[in-house]
Chimera marker file (.cmm) of the C-alpha trace (Angstrom):
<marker_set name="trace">
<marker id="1" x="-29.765" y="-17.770" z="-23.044" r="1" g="1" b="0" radius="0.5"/>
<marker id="2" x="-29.578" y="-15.016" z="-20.065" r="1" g="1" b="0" radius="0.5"/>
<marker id="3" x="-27.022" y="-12.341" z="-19.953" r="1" g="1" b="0" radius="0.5"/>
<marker id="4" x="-24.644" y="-13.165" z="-17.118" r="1" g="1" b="0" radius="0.5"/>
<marker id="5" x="-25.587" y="-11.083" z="-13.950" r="1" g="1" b="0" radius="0.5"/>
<marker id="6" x="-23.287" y="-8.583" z="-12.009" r="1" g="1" b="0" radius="0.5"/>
<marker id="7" x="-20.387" y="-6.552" z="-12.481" r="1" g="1" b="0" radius="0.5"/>
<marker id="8" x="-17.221" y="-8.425" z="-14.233" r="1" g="1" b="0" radius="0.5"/>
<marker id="9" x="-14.309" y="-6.853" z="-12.435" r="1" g="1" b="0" radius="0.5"/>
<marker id="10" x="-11.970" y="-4.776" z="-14.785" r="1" g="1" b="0" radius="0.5"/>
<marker id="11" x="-8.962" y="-5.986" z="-16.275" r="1" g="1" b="0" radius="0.5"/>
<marker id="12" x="-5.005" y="-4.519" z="-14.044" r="1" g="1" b="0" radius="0.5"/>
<marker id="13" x="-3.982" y="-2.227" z="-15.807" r="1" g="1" b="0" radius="0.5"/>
<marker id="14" x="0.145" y="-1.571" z="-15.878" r="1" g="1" b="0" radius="0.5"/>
<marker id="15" x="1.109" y="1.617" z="-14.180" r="1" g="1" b="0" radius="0.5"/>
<marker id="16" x="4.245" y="3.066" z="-16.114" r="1" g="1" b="0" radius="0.5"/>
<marker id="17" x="5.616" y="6.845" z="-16.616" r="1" g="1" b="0" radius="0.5"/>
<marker id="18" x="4.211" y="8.320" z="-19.131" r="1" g="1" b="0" radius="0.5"/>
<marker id="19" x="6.456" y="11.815" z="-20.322" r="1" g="1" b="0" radius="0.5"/>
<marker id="20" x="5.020" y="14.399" z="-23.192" r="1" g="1" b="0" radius="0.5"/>
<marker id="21" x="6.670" y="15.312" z="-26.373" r="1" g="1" b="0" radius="0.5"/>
<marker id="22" x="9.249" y="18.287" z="-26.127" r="1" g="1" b="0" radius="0.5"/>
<marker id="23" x="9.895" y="17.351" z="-22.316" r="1" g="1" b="0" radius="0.5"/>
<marker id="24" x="13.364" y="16.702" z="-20.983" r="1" g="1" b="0" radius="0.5"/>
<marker id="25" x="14.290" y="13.753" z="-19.221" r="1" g="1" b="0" radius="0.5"/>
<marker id="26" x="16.954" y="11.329" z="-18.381" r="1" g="1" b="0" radius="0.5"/>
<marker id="27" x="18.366" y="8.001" z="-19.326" r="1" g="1" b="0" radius="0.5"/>
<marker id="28" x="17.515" y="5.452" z="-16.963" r="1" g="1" b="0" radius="0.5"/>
<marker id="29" x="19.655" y="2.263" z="-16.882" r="1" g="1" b="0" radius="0.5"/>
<marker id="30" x="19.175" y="-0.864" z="-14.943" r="1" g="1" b="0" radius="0.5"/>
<marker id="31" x="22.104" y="-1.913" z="-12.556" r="1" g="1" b="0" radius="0.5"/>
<marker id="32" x="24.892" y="0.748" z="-11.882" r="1" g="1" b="0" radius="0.5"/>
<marker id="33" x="25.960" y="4.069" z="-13.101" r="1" g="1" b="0" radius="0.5"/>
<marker id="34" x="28.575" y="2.592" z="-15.828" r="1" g="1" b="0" radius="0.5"/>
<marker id="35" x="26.318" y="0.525" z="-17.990" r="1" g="1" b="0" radius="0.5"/>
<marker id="36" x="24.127" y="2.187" z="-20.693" r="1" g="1" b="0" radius="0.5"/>
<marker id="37" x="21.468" y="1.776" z="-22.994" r="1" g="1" b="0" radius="0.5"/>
<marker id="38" x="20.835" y="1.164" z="-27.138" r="1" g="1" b="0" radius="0.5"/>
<marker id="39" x="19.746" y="4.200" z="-29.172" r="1" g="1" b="0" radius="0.5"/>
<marker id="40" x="18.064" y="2.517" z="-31.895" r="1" g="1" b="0" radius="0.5"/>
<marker id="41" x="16.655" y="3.583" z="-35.912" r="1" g="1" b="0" radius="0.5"/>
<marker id="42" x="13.363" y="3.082" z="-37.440" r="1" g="1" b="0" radius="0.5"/>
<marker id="43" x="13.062" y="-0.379" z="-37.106" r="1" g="1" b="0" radius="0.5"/>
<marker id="44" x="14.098" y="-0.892" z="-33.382" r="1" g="1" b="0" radius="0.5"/>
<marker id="45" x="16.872" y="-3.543" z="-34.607" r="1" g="1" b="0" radius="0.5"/>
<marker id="46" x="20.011" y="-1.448" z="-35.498" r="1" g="1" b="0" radius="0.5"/>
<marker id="47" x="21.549" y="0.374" z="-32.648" r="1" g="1" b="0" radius="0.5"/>
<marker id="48" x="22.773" y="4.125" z="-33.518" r="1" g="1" b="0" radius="0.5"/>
<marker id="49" x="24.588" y="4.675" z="-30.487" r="1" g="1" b="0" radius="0.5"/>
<marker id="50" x="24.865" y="3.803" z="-26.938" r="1" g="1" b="0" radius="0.5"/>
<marker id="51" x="23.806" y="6.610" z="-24.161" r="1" g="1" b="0" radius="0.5"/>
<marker id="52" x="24.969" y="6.535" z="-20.336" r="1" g="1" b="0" radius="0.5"/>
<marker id="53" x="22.840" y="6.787" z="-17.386" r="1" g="1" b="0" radius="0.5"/>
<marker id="54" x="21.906" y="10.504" z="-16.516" r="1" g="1" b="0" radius="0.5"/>
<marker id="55" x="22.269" y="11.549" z="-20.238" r="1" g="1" b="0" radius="0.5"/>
<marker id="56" x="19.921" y="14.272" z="-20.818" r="1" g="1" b="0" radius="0.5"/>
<marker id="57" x="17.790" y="13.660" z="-23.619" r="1" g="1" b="0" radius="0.5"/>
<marker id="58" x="14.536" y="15.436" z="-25.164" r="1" g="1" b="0" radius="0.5"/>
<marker id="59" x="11.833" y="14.077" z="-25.995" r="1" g="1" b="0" radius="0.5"/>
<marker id="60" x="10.302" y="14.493" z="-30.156" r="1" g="1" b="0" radius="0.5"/>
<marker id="61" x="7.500" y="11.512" z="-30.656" r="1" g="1" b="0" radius="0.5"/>
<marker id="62" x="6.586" y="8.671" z="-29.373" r="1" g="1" b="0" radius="0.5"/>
<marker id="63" x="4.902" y="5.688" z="-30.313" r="1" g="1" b="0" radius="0.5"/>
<marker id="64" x="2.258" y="3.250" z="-27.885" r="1" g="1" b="0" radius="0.5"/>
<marker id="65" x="2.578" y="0.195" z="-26.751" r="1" g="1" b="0" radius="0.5"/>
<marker id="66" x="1.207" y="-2.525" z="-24.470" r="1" g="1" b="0" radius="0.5"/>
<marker id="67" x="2.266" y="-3.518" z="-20.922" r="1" g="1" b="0" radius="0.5"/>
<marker id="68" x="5.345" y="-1.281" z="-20.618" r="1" g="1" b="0" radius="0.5"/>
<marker id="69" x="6.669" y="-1.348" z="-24.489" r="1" g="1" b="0" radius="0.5"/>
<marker id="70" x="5.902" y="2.265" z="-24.771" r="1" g="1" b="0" radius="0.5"/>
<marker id="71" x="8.882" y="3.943" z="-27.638" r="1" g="1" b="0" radius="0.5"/>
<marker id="72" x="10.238" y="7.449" z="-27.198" r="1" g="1" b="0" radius="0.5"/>
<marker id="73" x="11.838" y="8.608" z="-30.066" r="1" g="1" b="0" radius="0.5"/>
<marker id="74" x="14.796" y="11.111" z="-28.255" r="1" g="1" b="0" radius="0.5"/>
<marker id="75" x="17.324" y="13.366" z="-29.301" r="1" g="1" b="0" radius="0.5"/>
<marker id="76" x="20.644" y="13.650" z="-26.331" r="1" g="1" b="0" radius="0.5"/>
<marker id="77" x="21.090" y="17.740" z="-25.644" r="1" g="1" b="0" radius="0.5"/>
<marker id="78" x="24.815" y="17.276" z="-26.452" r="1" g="1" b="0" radius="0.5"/>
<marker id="79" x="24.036" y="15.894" z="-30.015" r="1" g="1" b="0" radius="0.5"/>
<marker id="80" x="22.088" y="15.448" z="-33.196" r="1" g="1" b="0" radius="0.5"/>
<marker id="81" x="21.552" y="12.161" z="-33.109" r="1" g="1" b="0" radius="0.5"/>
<marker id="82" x="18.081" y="10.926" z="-32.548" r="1" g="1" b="0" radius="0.5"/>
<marker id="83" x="16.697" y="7.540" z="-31.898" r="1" g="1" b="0" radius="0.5"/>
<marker id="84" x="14.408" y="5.267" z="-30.160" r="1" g="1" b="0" radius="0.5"/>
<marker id="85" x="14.308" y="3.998" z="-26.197" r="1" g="1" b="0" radius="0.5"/>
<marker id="86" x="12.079" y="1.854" z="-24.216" r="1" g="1" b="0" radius="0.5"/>
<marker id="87" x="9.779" y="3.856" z="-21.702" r="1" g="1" b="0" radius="0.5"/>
<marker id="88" x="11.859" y="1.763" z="-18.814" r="1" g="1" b="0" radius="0.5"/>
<marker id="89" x="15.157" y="3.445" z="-20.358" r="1" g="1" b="0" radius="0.5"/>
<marker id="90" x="13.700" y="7.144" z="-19.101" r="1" g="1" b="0" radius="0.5"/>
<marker id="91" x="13.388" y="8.701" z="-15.737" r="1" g="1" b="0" radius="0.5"/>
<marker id="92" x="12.057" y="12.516" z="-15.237" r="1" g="1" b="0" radius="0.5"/>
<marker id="93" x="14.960" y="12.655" z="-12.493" r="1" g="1" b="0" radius="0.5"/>
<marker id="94" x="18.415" y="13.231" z="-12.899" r="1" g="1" b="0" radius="0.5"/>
<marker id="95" x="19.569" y="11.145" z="-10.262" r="1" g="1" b="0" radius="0.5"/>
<marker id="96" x="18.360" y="7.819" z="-9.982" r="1" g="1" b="0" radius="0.5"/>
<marker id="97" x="16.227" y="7.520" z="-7.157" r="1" g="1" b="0" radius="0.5"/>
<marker id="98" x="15.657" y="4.474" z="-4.913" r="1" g="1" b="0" radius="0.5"/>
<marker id="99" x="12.816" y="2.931" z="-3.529" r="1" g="1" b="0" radius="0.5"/>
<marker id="100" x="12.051" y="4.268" z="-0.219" r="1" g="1" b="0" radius="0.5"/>
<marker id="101" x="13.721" y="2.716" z="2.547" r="1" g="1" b="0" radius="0.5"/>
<marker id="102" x="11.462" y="0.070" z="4.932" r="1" g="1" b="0" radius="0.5"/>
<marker id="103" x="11.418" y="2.079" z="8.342" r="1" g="1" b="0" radius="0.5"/>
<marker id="104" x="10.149" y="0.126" z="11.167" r="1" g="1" b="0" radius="0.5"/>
<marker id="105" x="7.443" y="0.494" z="13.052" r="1" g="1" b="0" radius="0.5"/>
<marker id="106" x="8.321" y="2.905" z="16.192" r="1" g="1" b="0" radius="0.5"/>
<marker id="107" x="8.242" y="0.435" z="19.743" r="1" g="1" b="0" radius="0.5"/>
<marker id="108" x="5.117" y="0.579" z="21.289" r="1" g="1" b="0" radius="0.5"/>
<marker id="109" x="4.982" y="2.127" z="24.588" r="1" g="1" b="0" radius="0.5"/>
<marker id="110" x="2.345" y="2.455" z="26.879" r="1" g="1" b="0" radius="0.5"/>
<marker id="111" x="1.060" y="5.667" z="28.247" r="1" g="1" b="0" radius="0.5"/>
<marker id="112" x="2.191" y="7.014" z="31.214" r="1" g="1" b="0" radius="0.5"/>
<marker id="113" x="-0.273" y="6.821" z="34.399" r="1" g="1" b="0" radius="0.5"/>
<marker id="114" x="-2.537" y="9.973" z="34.036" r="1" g="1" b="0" radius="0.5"/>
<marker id="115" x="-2.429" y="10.583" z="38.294" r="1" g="1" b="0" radius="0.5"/>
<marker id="116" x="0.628" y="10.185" z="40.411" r="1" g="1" b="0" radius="0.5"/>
<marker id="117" x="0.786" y="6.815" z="41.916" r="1" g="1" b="0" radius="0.5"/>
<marker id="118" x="-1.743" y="5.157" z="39.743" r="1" g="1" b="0" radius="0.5"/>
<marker id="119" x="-1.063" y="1.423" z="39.347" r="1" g="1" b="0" radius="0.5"/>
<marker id="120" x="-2.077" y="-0.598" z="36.375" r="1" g="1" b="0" radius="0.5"/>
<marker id="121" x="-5.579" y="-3.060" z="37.186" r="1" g="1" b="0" radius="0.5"/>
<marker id="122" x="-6.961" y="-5.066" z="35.319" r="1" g="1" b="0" radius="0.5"/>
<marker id="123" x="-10.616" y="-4.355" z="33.525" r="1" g="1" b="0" radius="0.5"/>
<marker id="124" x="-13.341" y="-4.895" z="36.396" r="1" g="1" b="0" radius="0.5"/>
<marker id="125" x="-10.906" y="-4.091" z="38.874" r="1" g="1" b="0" radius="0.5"/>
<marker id="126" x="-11.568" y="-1.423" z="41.519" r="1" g="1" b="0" radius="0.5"/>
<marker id="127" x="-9.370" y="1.641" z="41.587" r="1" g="1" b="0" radius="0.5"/>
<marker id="128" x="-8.714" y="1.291" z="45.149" r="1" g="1" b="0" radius="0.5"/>
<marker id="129" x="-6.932" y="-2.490" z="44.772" r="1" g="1" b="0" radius="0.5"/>
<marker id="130" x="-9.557" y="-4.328" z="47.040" r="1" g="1" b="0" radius="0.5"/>
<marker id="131" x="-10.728" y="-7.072" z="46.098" r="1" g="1" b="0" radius="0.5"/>
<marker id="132" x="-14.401" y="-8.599" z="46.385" r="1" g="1" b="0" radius="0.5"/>
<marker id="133" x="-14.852" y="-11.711" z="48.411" r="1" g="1" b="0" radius="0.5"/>
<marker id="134" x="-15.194" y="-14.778" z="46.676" r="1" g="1" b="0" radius="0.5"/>
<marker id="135" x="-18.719" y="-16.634" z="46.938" r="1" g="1" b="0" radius="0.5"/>
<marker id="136" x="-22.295" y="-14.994" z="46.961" r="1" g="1" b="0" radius="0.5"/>
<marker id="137" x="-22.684" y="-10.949" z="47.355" r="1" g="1" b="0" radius="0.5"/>
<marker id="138" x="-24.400" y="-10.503" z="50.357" r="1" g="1" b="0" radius="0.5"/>
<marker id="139" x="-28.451" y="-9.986" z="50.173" r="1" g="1" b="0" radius="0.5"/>
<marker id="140" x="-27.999" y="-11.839" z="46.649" r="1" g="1" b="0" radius="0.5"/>
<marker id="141" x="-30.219" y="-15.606" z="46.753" r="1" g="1" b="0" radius="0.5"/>
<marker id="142" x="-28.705" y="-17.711" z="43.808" r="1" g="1" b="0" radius="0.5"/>
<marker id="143" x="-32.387" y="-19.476" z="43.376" r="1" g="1" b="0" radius="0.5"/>
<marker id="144" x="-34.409" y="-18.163" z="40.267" r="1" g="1" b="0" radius="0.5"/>
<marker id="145" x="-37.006" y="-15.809" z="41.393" r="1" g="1" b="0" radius="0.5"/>
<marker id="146" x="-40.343" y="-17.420" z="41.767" r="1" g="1" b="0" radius="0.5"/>
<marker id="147" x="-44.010" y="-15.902" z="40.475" r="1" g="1" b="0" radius="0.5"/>
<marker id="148" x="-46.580" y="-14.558" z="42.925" r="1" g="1" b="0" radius="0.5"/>
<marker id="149" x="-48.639" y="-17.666" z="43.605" r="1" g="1" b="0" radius="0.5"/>
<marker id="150" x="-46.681" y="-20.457" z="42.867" r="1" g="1" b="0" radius="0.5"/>
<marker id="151" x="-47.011" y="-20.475" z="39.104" r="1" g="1" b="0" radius="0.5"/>
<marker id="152" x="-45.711" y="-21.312" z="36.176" r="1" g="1" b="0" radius="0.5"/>
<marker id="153" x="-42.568" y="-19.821" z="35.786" r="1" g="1" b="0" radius="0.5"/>
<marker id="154" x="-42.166" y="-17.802" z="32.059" r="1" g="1" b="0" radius="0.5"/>
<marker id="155" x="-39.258" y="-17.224" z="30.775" r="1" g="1" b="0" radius="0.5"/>
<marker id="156" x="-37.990" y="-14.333" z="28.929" r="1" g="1" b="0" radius="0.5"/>
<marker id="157" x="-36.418" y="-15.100" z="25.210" r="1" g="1" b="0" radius="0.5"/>
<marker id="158" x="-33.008" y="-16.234" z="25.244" r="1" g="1" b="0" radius="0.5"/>
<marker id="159" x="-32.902" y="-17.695" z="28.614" r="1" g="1" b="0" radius="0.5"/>
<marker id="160" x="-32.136" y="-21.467" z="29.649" r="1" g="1" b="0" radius="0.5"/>
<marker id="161" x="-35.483" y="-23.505" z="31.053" r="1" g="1" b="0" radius="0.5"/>
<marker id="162" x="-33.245" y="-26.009" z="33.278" r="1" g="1" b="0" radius="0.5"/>
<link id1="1" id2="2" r="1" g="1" b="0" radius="0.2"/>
<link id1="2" id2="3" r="1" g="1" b="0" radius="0.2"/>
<link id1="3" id2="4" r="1" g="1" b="0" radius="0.2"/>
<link id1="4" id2="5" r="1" g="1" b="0" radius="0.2"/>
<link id1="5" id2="6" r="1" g="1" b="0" radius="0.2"/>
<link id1="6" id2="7" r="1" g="1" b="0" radius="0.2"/>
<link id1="7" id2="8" r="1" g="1" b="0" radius="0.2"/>
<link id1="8" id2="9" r="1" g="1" b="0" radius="0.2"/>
<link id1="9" id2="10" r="1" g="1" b="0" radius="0.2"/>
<link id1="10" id2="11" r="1" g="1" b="0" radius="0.2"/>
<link id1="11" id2="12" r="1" g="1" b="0" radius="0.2"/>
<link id1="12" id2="13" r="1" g="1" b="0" radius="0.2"/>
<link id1="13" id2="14" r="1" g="1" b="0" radius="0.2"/>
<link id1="14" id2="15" r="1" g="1" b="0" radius="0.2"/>
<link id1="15" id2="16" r="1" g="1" b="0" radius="0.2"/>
<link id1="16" id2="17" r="1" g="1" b="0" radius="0.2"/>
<link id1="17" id2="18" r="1" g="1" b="0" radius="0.2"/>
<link id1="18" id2="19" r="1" g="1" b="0" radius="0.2"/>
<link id1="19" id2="20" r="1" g="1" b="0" radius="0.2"/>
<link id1="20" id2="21" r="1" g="1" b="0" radius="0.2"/>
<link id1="21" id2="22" r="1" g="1" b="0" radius="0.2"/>
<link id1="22" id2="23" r="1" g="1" b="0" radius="0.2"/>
<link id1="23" id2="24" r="1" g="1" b="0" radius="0.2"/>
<link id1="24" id2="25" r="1" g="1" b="0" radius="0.2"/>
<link id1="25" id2="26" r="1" g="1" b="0" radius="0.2"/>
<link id1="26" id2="27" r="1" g="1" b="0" radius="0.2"/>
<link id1="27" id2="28" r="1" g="1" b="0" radius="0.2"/>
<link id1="28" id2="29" r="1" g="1" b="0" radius="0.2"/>
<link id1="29" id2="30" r="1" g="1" b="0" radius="0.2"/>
<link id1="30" id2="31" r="1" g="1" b="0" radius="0.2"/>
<link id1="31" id2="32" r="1" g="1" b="0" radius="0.2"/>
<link id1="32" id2="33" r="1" g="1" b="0" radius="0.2"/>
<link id1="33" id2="34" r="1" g="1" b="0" radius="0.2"/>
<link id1="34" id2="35" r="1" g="1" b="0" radius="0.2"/>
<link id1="35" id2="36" r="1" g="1" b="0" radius="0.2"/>
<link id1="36" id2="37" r="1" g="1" b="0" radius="0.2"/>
<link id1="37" id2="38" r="1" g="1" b="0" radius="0.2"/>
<link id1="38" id2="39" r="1" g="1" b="0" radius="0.2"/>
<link id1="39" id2="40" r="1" g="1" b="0" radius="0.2"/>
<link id1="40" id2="41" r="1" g="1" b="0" radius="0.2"/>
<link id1="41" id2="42" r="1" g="1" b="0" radius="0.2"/>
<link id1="42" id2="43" r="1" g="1" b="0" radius="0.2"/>
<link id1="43" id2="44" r="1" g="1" b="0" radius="0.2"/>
<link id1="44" id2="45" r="1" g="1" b="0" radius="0.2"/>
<link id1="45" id2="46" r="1" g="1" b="0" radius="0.2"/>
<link id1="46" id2="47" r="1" g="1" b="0" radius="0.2"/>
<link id1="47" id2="48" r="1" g="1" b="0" radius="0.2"/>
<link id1="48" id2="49" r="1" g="1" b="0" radius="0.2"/>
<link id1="49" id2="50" r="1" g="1" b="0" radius="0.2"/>
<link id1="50" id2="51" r="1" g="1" b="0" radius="0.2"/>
<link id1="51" id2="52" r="1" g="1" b="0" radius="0.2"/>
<link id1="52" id2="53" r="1" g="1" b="0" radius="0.2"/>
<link id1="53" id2="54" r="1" g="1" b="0" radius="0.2"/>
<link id1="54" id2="55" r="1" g="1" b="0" radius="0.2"/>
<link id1="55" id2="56" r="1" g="1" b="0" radius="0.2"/>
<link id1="56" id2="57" r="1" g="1" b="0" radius="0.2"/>
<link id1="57" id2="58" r="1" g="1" b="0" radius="0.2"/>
<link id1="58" id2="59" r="1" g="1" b="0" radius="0.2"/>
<link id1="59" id2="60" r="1" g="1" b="0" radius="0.2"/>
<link id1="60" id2="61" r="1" g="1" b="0" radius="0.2"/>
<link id1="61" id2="62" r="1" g="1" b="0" radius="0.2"/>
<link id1="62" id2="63" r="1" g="1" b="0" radius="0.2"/>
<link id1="63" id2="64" r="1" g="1" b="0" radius="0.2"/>
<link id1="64" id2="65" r="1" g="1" b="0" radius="0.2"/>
<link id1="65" id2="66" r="1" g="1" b="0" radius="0.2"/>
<link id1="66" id2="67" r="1" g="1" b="0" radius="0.2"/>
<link id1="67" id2="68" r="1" g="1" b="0" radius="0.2"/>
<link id1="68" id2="69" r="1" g="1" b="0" radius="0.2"/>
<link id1="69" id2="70" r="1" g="1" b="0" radius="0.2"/>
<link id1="70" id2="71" r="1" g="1" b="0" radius="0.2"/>
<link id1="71" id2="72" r="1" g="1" b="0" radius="0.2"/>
<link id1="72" id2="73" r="1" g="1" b="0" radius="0.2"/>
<link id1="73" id2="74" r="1" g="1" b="0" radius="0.2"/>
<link id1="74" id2="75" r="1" g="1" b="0" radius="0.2"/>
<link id1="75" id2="76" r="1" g="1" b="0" radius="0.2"/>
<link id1="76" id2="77" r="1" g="1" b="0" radius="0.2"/>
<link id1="77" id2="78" r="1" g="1" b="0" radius="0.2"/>
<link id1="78" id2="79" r="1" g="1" b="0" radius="0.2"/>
<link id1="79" id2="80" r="1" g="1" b="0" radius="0.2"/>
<link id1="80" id2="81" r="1" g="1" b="0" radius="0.2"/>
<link id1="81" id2="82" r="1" g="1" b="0" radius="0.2"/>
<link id1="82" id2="83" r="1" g="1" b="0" radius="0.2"/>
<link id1="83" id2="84" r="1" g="1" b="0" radius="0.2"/>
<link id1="84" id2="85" r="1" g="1" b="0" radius="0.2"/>
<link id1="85" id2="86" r="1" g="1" b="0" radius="0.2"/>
<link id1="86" id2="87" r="1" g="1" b="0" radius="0.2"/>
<link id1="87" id2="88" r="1" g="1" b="0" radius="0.2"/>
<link id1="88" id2="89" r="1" g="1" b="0" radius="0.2"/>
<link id1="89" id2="90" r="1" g="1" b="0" radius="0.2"/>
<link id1="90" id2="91" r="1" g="1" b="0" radius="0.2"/>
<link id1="91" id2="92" r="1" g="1" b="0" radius="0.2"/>
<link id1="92" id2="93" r="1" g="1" b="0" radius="0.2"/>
<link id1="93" id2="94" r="1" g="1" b="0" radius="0.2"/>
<link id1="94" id2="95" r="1" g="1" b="0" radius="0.2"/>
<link id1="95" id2="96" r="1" g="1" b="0" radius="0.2"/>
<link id1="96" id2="97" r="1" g="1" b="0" radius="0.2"/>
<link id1="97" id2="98" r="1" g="1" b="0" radius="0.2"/>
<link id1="98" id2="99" r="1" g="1" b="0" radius="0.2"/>
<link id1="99" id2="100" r="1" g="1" b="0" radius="0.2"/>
<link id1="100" id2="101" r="1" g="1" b="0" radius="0.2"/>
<link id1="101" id2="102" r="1" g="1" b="0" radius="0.2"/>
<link id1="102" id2="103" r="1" g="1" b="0" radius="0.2"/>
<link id1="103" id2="104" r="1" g="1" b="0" radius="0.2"/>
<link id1="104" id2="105" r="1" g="1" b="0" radius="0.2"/>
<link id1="105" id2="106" r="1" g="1" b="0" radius="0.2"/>
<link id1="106" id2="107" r="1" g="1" b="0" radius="0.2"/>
<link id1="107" id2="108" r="1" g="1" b="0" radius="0.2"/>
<link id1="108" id2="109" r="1" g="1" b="0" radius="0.2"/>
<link id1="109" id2="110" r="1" g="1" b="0" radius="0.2"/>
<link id1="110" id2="111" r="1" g="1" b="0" radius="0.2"/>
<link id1="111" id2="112" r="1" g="1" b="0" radius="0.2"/>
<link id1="112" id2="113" r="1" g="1" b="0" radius="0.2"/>
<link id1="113" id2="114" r="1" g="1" b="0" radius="0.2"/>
<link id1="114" id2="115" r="1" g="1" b="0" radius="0.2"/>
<link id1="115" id2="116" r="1" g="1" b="0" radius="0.2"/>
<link id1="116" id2="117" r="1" g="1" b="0" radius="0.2"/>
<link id1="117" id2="118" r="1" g="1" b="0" radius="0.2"/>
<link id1="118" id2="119" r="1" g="1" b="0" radius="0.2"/>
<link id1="119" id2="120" r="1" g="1" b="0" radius="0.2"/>
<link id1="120" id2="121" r="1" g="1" b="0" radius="0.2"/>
<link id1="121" id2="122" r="1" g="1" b="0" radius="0.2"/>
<link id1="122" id2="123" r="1" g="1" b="0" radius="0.2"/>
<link id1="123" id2="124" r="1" g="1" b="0" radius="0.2"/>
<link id1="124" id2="125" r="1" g="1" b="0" radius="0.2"/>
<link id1="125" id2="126" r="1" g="1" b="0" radius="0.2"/>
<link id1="126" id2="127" r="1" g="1" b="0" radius="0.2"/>
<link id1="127" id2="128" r="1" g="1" b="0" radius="0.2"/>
<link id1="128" id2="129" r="1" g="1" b="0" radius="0.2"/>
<link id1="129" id2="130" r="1" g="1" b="0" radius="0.2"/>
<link id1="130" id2="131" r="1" g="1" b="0" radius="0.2"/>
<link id1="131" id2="132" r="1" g="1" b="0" radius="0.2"/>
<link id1="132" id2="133" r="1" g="1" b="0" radius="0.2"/>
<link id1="133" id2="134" r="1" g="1" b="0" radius="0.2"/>
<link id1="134" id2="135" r="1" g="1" b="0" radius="0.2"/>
<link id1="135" id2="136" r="1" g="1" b="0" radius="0.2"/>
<link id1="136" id2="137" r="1" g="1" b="0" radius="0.2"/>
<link id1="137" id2="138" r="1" g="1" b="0" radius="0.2"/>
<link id1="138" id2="139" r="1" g="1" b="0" radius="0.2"/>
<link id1="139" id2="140" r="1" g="1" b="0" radius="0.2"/>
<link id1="140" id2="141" r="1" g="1" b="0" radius="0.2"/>
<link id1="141" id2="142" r="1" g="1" b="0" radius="0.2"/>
<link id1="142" id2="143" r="1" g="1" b="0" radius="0.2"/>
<link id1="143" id2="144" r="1" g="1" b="0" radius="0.2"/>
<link id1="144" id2="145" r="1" g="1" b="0" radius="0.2"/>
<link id1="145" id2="146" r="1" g="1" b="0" radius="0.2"/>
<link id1="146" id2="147" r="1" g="1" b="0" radius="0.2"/>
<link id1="147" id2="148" r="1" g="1" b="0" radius="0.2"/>
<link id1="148" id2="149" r="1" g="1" b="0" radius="0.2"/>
<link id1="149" id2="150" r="1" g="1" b="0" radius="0.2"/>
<link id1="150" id2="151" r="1" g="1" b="0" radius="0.2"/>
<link id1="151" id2="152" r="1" g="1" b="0" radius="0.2"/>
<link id1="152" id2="153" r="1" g="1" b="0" radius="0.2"/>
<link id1="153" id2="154" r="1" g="1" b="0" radius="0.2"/>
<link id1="154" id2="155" r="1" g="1" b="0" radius="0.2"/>
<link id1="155" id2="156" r="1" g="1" b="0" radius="0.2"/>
<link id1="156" id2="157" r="1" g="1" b="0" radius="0.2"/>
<link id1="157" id2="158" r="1" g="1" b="0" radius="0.2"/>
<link id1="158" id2="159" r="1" g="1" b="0" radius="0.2"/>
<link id1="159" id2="160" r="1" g="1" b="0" radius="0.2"/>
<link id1="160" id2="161" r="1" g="1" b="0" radius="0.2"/>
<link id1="161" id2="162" r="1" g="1" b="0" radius="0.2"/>
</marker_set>
């Protein structure tokens, strides 16, 4: 049995905030200014009290978790109480901040003519605006060009033998 060849890829990892202990930040609650969030004890079942968004709160432990289930234990500046939120409860803002806005594109405009007068041509074009007649150039013979003596006539590599 062979060890499997080349690189596996590495497993997406879940970008969250991340804040120290002893840092300041804010409550964070989903949906408008009014509602709030669940200080809870020990056991993350009993809520202690309820905090409103923008409450400053500092930060004293916290405790790891997988895919955004983070615990900071936090104690509100106004208070002693101190209790447990969700990493998705804090914010290091006081005001909530909003996804930047989608700005569109600017129009795209073309560039202005670089000499007075100047008209747009098409590629191949001459500056001048005349135009080449249509048919054979002049002094041009459309027949393939034949070897001295009357030969065999080789070809050179990627061209057509009709």
């Amino acid at each position: 049995m062979g060890f499997p060849r080349g690189r596996t890829p590495a497993p997406a990892r879940i970008r969250g905030s991340v804040f120290a202990v002893g840092r300041r930040v804010y409550v964070a609650c989903a949906g408008d200014r009014s509602a709030r969030v669940e200080l809870t004890d020990d056991t993350g079942k009993t809520a202690i009290a309820s905090l409103g968004d923008g409450t400053e709160v500092a930060i004293v432990a916290w405790k790891p978790g997988w895919a955004g289930s983070t615990q900071y234990r936090v104690r509100p500046t106004d208070s002693d109480l101190e209790g447990w939120l969700a990493v998705g409860n804090l914010r290091g803002t006081e005001a909530a901040t909003s996804p930047a806005p989608l700005v569109p594109p600017p129009p795209v405009t073309r560039p202005a003519p670089s000499r007075v007068g100047e008209l747009e041509r098409r590629f191949g074009q001459p500056a001048n605006g005349s135009r080449r007649p249509l048919g054979p150039m002049p002094g041009v013979s459309s027949a393939p060009p034949q070897p001295p003596g009357g030969g065999e006539v080789r070809r050179r590599f990627g061209q057509r033998s009709d």
